[in-house]
N, C-alpha and C positions, 0 to 999 in steps of 0.2 A: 575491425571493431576495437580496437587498442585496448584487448584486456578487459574490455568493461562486458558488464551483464548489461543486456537491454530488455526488457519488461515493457510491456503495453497493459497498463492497470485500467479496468474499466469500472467506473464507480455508476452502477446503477443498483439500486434499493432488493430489486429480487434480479440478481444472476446466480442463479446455481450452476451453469454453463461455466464460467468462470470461476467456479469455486469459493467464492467468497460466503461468509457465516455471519452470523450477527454476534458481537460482542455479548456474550453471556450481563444480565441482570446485575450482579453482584459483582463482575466489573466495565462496568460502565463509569462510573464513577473514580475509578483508579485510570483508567484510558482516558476520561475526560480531563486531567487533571495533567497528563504528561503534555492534551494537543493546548493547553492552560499557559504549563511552566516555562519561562523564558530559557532557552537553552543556556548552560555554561559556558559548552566550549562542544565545539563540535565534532562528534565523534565517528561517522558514518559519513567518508566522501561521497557526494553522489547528484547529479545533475536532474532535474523535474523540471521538465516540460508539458505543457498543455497542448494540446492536438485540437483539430478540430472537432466539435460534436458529430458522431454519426446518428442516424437515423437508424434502427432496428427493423426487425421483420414484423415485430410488434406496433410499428407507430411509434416508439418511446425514442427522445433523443437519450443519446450515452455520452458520457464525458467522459475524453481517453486524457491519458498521461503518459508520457514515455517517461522511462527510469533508467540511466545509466549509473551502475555502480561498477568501481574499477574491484576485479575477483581477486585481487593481489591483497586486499583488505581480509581476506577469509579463507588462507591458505593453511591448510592442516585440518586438524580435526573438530571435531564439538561446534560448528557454527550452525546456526541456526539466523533466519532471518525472518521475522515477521509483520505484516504490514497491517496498517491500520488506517481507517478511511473515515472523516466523520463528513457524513451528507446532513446540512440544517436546514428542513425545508421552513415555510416563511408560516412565522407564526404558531410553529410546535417544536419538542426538544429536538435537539440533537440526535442521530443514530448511529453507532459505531461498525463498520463491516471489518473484519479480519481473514488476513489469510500465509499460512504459510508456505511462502517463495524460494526457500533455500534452505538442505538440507542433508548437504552430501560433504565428503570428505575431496578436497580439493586440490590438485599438483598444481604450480604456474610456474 
């Protein structure tokens, strides 16, 4: 795996399965403004990729992502990693989902 974290993120509207939370009201608008800003400089090496869509046990298609982030980035103490997903369906706002992915003290 050379080091890297690999993550399979599934961005669907209601997974509680998955963990994922809806961006609290009062920030929504501070999250929508980071998926907004042009980045500086880039701070977080890390590869996304799209997978195919699967089919659930519900009927509903899912849209996966693989994530490799190399763990040499978050060696030692205090890291935290949190992710953030915004699904826009056609015709109404934006929705924010959050989840956090990393959260341990780390050797490499």
């Amino acid at each position: 795996m050379n080091g890297c974290f690999q993550l399979a993120v599934v961005a669907a509207l209601a997974s509680p399965a998955f963990g994922q939370l809806l961006v609290e009201k009062e920030q929504t608008a501070a999250i929508g403004r980071i998926f907004e800003a042009a980045p500086a400089n880039s701070t977080l090496r890390c590869e996304i990729a799209p997978m195919s869509a699967a089919l659930n046990y519900g009927f509903q298609f899912q849209a996966v992502y693989k994530i490799q982030i190399p763990l040499t980035q978050f060696s030692g103490t205090g890291h935290t990693l949190n992710t953030y997903t915004r699904v826009t369906p056609e015709g109404r706002p934006a929705v924010y989902l959050t989840k956090e992915v990393l959260r341990n003290n780390i050797s490499i």
